[in-house]
N, C-alpha and C positions, 0 to 999 in steps of 0.2 A: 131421474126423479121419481119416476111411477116405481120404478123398484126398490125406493126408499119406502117409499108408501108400506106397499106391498109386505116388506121384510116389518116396520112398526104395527103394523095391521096382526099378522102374523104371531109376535113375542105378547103384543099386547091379548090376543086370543089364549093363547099358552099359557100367562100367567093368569089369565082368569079360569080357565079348567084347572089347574093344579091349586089356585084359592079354592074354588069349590072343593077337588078332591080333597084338599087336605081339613074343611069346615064340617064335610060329610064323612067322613072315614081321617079321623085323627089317627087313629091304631094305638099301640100300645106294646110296647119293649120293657122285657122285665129279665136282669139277669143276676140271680143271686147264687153266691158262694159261701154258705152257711159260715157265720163269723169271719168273716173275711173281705168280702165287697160284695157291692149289691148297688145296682143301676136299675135305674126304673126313668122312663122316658117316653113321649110320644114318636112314632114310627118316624114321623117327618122330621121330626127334631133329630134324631138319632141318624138319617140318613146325610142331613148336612151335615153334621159333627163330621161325619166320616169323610164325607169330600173335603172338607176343611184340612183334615188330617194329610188326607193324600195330597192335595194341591201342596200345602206346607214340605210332606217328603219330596214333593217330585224339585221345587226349590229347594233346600237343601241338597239334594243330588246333584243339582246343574251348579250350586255354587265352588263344591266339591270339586266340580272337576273343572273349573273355570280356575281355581286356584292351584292345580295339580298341573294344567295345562300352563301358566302365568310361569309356576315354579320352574318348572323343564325350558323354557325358555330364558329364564333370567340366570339359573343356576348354569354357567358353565361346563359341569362335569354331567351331566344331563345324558341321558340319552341320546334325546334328541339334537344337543348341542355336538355329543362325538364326531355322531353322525355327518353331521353339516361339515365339521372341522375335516374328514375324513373324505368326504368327498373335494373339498376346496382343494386337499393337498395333493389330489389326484389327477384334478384339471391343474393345478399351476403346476406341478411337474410336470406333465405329459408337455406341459407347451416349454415349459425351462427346457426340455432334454431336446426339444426338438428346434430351439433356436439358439441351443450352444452354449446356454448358463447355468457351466453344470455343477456348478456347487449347492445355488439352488433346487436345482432339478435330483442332486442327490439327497438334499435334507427331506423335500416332500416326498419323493418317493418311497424312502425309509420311513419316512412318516405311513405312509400307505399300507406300504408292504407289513408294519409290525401289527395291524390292524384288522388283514387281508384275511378274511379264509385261506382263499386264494393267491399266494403273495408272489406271486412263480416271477410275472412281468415285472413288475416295480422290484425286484429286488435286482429283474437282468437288467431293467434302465438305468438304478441307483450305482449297480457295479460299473456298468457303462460311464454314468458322469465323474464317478473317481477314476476309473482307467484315464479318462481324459486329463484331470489333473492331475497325471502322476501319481494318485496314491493308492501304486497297486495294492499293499498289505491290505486296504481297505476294502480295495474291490475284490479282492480272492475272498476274503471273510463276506461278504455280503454272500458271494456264491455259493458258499459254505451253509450260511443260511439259509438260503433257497431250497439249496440238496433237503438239507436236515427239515424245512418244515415240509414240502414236497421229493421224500426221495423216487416217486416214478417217474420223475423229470431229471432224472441222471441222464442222456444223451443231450435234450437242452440243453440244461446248464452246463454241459461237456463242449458243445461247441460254440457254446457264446463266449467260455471261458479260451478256447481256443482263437478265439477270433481276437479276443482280445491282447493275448500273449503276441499273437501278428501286428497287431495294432503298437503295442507295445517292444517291437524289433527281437520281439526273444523267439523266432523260428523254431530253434530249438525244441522248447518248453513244447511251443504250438503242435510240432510233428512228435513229440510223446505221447497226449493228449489223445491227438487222433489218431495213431496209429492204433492204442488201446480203445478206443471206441469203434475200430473200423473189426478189432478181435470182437468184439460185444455183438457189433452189430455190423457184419458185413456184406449185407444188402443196403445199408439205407444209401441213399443218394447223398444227401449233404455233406455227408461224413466223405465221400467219396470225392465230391467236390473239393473240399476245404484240403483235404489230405493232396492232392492231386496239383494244388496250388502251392501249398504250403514245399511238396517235393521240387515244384520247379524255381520255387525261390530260394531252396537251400540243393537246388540240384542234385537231388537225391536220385539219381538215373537207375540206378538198377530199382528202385524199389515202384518208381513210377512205371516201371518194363510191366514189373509184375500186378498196377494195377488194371491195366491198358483191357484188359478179357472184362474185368468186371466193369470200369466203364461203359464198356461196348454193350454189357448183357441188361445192365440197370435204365441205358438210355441216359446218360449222365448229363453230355451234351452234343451236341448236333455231330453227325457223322465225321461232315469234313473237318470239325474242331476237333475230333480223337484223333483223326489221321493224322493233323500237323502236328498236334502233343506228340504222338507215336514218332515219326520223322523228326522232333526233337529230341527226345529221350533217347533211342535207339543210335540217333547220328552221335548225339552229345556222349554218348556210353562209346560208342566208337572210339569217337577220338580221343578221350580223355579218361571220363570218370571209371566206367568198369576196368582201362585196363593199366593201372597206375600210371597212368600219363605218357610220357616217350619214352619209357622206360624195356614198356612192354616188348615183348619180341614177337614175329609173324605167325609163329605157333599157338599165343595167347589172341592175339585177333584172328587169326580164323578160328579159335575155338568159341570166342563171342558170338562171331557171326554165322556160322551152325546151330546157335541155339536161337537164330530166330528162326520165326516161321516162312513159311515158304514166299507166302505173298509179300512179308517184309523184305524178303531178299529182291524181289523185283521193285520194290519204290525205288524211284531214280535219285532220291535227295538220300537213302540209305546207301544206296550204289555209291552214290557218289562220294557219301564220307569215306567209304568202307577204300574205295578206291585210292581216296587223297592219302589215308593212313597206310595205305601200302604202298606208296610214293615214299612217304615220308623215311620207313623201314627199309628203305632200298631195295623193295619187289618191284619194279618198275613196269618190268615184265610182265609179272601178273596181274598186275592194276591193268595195263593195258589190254588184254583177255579179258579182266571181268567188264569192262569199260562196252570193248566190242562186242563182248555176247549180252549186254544190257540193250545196246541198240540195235542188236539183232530184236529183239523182242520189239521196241519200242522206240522211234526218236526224239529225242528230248536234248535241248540247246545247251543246258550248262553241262549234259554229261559230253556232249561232241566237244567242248572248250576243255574238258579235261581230259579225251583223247591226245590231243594234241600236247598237255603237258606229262604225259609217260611214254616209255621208250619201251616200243617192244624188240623183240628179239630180230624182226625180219622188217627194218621200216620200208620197203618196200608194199610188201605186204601189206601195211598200216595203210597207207600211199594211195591201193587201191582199193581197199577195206574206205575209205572214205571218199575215196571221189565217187564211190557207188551210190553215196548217198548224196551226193551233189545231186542228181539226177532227179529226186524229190524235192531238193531244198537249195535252188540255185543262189537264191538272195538271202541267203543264212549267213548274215556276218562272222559269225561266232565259227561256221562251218569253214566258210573261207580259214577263217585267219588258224583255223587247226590243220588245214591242208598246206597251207605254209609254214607252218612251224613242221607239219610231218614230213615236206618234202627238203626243207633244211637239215633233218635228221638226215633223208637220206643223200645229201648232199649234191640236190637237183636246183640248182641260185637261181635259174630262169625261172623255173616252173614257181619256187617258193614266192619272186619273186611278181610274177603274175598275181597268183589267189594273194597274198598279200594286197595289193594296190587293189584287188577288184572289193576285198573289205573293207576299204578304207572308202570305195567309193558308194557303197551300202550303210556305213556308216563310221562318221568319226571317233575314232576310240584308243587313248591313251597308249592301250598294251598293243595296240596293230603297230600304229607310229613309231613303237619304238623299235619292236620287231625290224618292222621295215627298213630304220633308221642305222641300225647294228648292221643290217646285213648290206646298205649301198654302203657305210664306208669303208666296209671290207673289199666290197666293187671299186670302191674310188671315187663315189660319187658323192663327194664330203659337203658340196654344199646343198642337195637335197636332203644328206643324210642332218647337217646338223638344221636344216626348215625341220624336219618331221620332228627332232625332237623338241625345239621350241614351241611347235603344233603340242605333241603329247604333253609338253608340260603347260601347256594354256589350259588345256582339256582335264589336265589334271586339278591346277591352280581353281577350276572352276565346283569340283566336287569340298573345297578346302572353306574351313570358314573363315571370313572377312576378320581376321584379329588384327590388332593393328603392330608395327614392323618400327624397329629403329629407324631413323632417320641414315642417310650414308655417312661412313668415316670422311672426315677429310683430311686432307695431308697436312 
């Protein structure tokens, strides 16, 4: 309240100094323009004209823009209306593409993207939700788009357009794509990646051999995950794809397997393809050599189980070339049941007959039982021989799936 005072005390002082001023000192304004105007007026007078003037401009100015502001708001095509519309189409896509509705999620997108400075994403998401509905020609043409308003984003849109040809079962298309980006650009990782998948899905093995260095150099992925690709592609090149299938002869697989490297020749899961396909070629003999001088280096169980299925030249030999390694690995089922099979090569029935039963009693396994079961009823021992195979086919019956079985004939 006192500073109500205070402030009336105050304006009321003010306009009685400016009464004065203006009763003592009226002044006098005089502005002529020979035949043409001519103002003539007291100072004070002349001084509020002019504030009058200005307060009137500065109204005016605010109503101006109070209706420039009104207009952009009501008017649709507006700037500020684009804008709005431009952003909405950008959140209700991003959320359409990303819970699956993607018709929607292509129309806002394309909305977005023809808008975009920047249209690079909304036109890979728009391509994205018509890949989904099947209408590739649609989605190729938005990528098309993309390139053309951004073309330094030729390897993006290279691999999203790649991904999508996967997406869409056309492998093919996919491993053209990237093959000619992996020429463009082959350092990048991705490209390495995608290419690297895209080969083991269309089992492309020699070309996957040859990308095996540049994974390894780029860091593509984790050590042990090259090694097992490497052990796929190489085995898979073995047995099949580099050398026309069974067609090939011994000459054609060891010339494959010379042109790996040195450390590929010693993985055991390389050995061991390399081994089975010279079984197959009827080397038996030298399968059995490369077999042995693998686990001279190294013992490893599924290559001792494929000792046991090649025939070398001296099965005695073999015979004791294994029971050496019993000495390391007495409860090696796998070992047993190869020292049975090699001592039936060389037609020793006790001895086979021994490491047999002593695998079966290390563990139960389909291919011991039957073994064992062949060789009592050549002994005469038919009724353990026909338990064991009723055993292996239980054990077997057990790896089998539960499908369901006719009913029995009746008479």
């Amino acid at each position: 309240m006192k500073r109500l005072y205070v402030v009336l005390f105050v304006t009321i002082a003010l306009a009685l100094v400016i009464g004065l001023s203006i009763s003592l000192h009226p002044g006098y304004v005089l502005i002529d323009y020979p035949h043409v105007f001519r103002y003539e007026s007291g100072l004070w007078t002349t001084l509020a004209a002019l504030l009058i003037l200005v307060l009137i401009g500065v109204v005016l100015v605010s109503l101006l823009r109070m209706l420039a502001t009104s207009g952009g708001v009501v008017n649709p095509w507006s700037r500020r209306n684009r804008k709005r519309r431009l952003h909405s189409a950008i959140a209700r896509g991003q959320v359409d593409l990303a819970e699956g509705r993607w018709a929607s999620a292509q129309k806002h997108l394309t909305l977005a993207a023809e808008n975009e400075q920047y249209p690079l994403f909304y036109y890979l998401g728009a391509a994205r939700a018509a890949n989904e509905q099947g209408l590739y020609d649609q989605s190729d043409a938005l990528l098309e788009k993309a390139l053309a308003r951004q073309p330094k984003a030729e390897l993006a849109v290279a691999l999203n357009h790649a991904q999508l040809q996967v997406d869409r079962a056309d492998s093919e298309g996919a491993f053209s794509t990237l093959e000619v980006m992996h020429q463009r650009y082959p350092g990048n990782t991705q490209v390495l990646r995608q290419l690297a998948g895209v080969c083991v899905q269309r089992q492309e093995w020699p070309t996957l051999v040859r990308l095996l260095p540049d994974l390894r150099k780029h860091k593509v992925m984790r050590p042990e995950d090259i090694a097992a690709l490497e052990q796929q592609a190489v085995g898979s090149r073995l047995l099949s794809g580099g050398l026309e299938g069974e067609a090939a002869n011994e000459a054609e697989l060891d010339n494959a397997w010379q042109q790996l490297s040195s450390s590929q020749r010693q993985e055991p899961a390389l050995v061991l393809s390399y081994a089975e396909r010279l079984r197959r070629l009827g080397a038996s003999a030298k399968a059995e050599e490369v077999v042995r001088n693998a686990l001279k280096r190294g013992y490893d169980s599924h290559l001792v189980r494929q000792y046991g299925l090649v025939a070398g030249d001296a099965p005695a030999k073999s015979v004791a070339f294994a029971e050496s390694l019993l000495k390391a690995h007495p409860q090696d089922p796998s070992l047993l049941l190869t020292l049975g099979r090699l001592c039936l090569q060389d037609r020793l029935w006790g001895k086979a007959r021994d490491y047999l039963e002593a695998s079966l009693r290390c563990q139960r396994n389909p291919e011991t039982c039957a073994e064992l079961a062949r060789l009592l009823a050549q002994l005469g021992d038919t009724q353990r021989s026909n338990a064991l195979f009723q055993e292996g086919l239980g054990l077997l019956d057990e790896r089998l799936l539960a499908l369901p079985l006719p009913g029995p004939v009746r008479a």
